[in-house]
C-alpha positions in Angstrom: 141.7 71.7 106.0 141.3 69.7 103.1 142.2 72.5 100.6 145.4 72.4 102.4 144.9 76.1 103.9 144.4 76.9 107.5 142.6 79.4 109.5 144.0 82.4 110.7 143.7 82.9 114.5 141.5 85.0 115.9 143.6 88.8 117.7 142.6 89.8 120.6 143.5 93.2 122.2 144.4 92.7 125.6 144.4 96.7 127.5 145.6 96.8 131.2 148.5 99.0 132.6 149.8 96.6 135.2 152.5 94.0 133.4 152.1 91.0 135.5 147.9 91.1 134.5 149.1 91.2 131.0 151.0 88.4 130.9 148.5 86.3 132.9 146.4 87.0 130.1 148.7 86.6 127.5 150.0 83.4 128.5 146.5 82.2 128.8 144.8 83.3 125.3 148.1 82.1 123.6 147.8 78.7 125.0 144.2 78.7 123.7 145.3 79.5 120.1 144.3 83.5 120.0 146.8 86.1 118.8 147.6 88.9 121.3 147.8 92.6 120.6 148.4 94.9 123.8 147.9 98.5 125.3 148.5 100.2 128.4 146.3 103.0 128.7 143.1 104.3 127.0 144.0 106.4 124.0 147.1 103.6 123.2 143.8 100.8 123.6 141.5 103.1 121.1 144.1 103.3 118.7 145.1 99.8 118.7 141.4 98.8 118.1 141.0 101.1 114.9 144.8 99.9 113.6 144.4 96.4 113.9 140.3 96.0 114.2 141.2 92.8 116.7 138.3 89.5 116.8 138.1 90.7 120.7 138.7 93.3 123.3 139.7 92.6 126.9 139.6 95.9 128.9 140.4 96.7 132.4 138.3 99.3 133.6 141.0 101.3 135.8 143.9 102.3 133.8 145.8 105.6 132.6 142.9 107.7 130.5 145.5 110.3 129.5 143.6 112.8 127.0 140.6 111.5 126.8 139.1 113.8 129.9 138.0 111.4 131.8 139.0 109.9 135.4 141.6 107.2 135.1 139.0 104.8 137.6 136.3 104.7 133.8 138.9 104.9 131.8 137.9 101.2 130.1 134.2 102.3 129.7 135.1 105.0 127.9 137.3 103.1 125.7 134.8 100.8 125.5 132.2 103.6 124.0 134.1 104.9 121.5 135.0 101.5 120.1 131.3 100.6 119.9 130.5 104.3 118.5 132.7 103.9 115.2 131.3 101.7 112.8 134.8 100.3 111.6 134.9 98.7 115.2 131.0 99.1 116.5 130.9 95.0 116.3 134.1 93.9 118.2 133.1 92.1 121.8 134.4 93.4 124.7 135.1 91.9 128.0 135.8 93.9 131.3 138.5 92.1 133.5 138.8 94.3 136.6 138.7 94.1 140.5 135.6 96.2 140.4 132.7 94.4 141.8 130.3 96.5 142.2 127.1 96.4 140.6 126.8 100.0 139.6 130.4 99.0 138.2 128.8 96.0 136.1 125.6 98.7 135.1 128.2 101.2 133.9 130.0 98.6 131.9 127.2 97.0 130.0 126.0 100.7 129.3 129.2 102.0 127.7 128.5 99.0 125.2 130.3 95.8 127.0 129.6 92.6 126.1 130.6 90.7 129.5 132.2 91.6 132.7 134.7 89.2 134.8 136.4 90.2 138.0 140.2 89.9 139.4 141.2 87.3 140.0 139.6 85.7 137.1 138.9 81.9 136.2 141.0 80.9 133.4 138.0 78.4 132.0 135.6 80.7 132.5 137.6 83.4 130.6 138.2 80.8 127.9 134.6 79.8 127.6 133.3 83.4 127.4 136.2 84.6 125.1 135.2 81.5 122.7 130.9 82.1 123.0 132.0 85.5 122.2 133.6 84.8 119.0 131.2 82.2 117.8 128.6 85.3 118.0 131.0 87.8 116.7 131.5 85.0 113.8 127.7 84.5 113.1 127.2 88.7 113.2 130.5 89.5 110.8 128.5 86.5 108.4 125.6 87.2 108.7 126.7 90.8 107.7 128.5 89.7 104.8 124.8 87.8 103.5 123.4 91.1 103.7 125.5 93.0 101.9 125.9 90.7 99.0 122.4 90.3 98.9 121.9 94.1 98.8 124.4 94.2 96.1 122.9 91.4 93.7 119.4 93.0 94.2 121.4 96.1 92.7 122.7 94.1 90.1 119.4 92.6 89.0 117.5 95.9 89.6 120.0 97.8 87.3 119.5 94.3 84.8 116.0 94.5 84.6 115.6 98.7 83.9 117.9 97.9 81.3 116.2 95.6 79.8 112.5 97.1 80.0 114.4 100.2 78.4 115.1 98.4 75.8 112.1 96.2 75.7 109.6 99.5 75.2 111.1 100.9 71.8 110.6 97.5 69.7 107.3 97.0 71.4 106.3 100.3 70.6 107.0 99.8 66.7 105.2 96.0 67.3 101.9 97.8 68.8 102.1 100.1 65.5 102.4 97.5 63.2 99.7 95.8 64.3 97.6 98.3 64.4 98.3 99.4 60.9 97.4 95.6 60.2 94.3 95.7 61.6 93.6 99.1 59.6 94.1 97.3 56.4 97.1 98.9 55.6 98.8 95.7 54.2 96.0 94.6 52.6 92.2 93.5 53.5 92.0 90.9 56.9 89.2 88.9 57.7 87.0 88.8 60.7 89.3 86.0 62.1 92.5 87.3 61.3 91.0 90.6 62.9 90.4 89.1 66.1 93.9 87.5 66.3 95.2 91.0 65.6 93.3 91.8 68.7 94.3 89.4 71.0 97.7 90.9 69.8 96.8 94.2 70.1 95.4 93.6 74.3 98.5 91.4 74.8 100.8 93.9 74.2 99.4 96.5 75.0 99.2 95.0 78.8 103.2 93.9 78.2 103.8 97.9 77.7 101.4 98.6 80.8 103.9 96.2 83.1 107.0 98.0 81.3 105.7 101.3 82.4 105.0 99.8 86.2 108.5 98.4 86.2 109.9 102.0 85.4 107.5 104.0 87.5 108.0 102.1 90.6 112.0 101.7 90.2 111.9 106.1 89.4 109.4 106.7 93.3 112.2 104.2 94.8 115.1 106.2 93.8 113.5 109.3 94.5 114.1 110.6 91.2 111.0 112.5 91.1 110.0 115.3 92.4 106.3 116.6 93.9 104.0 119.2 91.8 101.5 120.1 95.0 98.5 121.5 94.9 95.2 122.1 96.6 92.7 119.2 96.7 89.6 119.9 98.0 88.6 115.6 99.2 84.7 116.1 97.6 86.3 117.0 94.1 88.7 114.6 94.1 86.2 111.8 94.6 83.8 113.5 92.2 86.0 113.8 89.6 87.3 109.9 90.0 83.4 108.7 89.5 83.6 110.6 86.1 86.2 109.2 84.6 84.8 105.7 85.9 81.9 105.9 85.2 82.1 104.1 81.8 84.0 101.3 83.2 81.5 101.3 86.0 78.7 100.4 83.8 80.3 97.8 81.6 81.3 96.3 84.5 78.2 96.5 86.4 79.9 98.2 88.9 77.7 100.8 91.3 79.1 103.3 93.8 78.2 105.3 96.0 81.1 108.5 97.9 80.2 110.3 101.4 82.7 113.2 102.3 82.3 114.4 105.5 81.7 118.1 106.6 85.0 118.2 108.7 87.0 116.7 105.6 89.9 119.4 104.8 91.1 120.9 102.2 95.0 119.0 101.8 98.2 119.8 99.5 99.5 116.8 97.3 100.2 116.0 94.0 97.4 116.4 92.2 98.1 113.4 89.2 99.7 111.6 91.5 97.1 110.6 94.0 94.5 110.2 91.0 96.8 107.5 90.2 96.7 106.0 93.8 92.7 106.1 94.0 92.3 104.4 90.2 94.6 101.9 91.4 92.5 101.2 94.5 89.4 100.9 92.4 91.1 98.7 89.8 91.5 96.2 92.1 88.3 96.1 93.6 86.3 96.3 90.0 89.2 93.1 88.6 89.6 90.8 91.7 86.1 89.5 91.8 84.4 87.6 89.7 80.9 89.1 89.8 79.8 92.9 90.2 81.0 94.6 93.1 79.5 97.5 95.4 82.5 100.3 96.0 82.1 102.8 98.8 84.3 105.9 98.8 84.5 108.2 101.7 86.5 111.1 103.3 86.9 112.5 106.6 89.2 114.3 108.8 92.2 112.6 110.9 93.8 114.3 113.3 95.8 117.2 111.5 94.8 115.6 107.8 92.2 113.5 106.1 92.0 109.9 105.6 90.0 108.6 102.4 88.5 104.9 102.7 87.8 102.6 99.4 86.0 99.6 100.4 84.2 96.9 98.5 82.1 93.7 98.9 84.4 91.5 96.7 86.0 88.5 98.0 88.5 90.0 100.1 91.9 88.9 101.0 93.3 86.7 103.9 95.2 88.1 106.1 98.7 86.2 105.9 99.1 88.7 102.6 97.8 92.2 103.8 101.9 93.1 104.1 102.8 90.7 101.3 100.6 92.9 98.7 102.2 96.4 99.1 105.8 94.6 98.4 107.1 94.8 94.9 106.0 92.1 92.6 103.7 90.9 95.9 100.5 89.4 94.9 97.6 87.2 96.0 96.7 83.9 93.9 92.8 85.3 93.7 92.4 82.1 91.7 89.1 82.8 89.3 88.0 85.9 91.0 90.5 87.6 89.5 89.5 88.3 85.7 92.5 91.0 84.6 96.5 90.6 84.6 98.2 92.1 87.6 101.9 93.1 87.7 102.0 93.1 91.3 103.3 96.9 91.0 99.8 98.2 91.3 99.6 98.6 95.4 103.7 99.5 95.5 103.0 102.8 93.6 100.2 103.4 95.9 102.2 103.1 99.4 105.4 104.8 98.0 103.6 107.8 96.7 101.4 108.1 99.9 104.6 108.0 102.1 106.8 109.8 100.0 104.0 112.8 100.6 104.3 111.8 104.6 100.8 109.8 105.0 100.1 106.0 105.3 98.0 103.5 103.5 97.1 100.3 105.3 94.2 97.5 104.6 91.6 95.7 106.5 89.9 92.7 105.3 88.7 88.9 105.6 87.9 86.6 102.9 84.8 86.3 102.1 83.9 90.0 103.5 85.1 92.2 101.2 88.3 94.9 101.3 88.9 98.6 102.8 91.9 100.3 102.1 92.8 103.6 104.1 94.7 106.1 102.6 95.6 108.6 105.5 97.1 112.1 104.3 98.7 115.1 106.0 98.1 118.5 105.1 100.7 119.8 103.6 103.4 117.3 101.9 106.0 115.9 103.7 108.2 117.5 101.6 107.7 120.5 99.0 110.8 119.9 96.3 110.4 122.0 93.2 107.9 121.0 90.8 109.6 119.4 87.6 107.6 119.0 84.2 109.2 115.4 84.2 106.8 114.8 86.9 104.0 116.4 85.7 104.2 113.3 82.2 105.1 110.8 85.1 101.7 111.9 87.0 99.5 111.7 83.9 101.4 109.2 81.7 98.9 106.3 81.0 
């Protein structure tokens, strides 16, 4: 190599109890470049494989099985199992060399977990060739593996970075928001209409800069399950009724109209009461901001199956469908272009789907552009799970 360091050869546990098949084998993986490990009987061929965690197993299938209760005839498929059962060893190929030939003999191997299956007397190319397609794979997995893991570890890294930082981000902005509201008041002195408008703009700027802070923190809190449920009874009609209410200013400056059905059969359910106020507010958000003109919203409420499912559905613009998955992912969100007249923080439709499915239900979207949106918010019963209520939750629920 041109750093001046070489590759270490690739070890390969080679299990059979009859000598002269061992060296055959040994004398041909060495000449191909591999390392050689060996064992003589099952539990000696298990052990070797969690000592030395070898690049690739070669197992006959009839050998000694000694305590491992099973006949001596499978004693390489069971081998075989437990070395694909433990995840020190679960990715380690494994070829069967045996004089077995039968194909209930090939089923039973590629069931205990073998990767390939050659017979006695075996074809030194085509054990070479299938010994080295093996690896490559083995390679590719153990890589592709080691992406993963990295990649799970800097998203740690920058999700532990950026709670840090909106911790520290919310205090200062805090004291900013009070100082310009104490400028605005006149408390430093008298401001005129211009400098009052700039204040403002201040004023709706940060004020939307806390709003992301708090999604940030929310979202990264429902991830890490470090909150707990406050269930109660919520009877589907009140719900709705009681969501109109608190819209109904927003609805007429807007120029907004509604209209809510709830269905006879719609049941009675148990959920956190704050919680899916928050979900249902989000969902009308969006349809009231991501249009351009007034929209029409339709809420509804019936019974599914052994729950109810609540539908909020709109005549805006709609959205295509190559991002219906893309908008329930963190950060996820659609370039509305000029239909949408409000900031989004891309956190709005994560909070829904991780509260609705840490309660056990399911929210999901059907829409085309052009048509308009429904979103379906499906809910069991009774929680998925009923952990003690916590007053923590309770400010998390109505915070905002």
């Amino acid at each position: 190599m041109a750093d001046g360091t070489t590759s270490k050869p690739e070890v390969i546990l080679v299990a059979d109890d009859i000598p002269a098949n061992v060296e055959l084998l040994l004398d041909q993986l060495s000449s191909l470049g591999y390392e050689t490990i060996t064992a003589v009987d099952g539990p000696s061929a298990v052990a070797a494989a969690f000592e030395h965690n070898p690049d690739l197993c070669i197992l006959d299938v009839s050998m000694p099985a000694g305590d491992m209760n099973v006949d001596d005839r499978t004693t390489g498929f069971e081998v075989c199992r437990r070395i694909k059962r433990d995840p020190r060893t679960a990715r380690i190929p494994v070829i069967f060399v045996t004089a077995l030939n039968e194909t209930t003999d090939r089923v039973r191997g590629i069931e205990a977990g073998g990767d390939d299956f050659l017979t006695k007397p075996h074809n030194r190319l085509v054990l070479g060739a299938r010994v080295r397609s093996l690896l490559k794979l083995k390679a590719a997995t153990d890589a592709l593996e080691s992406s993963l893991r990295k990649l799970r570890e800097l998203e740690k890294v920058r999700d532990d970075l950026m709670k840090m930082i909106v911790h520290d981000l919310k205090t200062p902005l805090t004291s900013v928001l009070a100082t310009l509201e104490m400028l605005a008041t006149g408390d430093f002195g008298a401001v005129n209409n211009a400098q009052k408008a700039a204040i403002g703009d201040a004023e709706v700027q940060s004020e939307e800069l806390l709003a992301l802070i708090d999604d940030i923190l929310e979202v990264a809190r429902i991830e890490e399950a470090n909150i707990s449920l406050s269930p109660a009874l919520i009877a589907p009609g009140a719900l709705l009724a009681e969501l109109l209410h608190e819209w109904q200013h927003r609805f007429q400056q807007e120029g907004t109209t509604v209209s809510a059905s709830v269905a006879d059969d719609a049941p009675v359910f148990s959920a956190d009461r704050g919680l899916m106020k928050r979900v249902f507010s989000n969902l009308i958000q969006n349809a009231v901001t991501h249009s351009s003109s007034p929209v029409h919203i339709e809420l509804s409420a019936k019974r599914a199956g052994q729950g109810v499912i609540f539908t909020v559905a709109d005549n805006g613009p709609g959205i295509p469908e190559e991002y219906h998955d893309l908008i329930f992912r963190k950060f996820g969100q659609v370039d509305m272009g000029r239909s949408a007249r409000t900031r989004s923080s891309g956190l709005g439709l994560t909070f829904c789907k991780l509260v609705v499915e840490r309660h056990g239900g399911r929210i999901w979207l059907r829409s085309t552009e052009g048509e308009g949106s429904s979103f379906f918010v499906e809910m069991p019963l009774e929680p998925a799970e009923r952990p003690t209520p916590s007053s923590a939750m309770a400010a998390f629920a109505n915070a905002r």
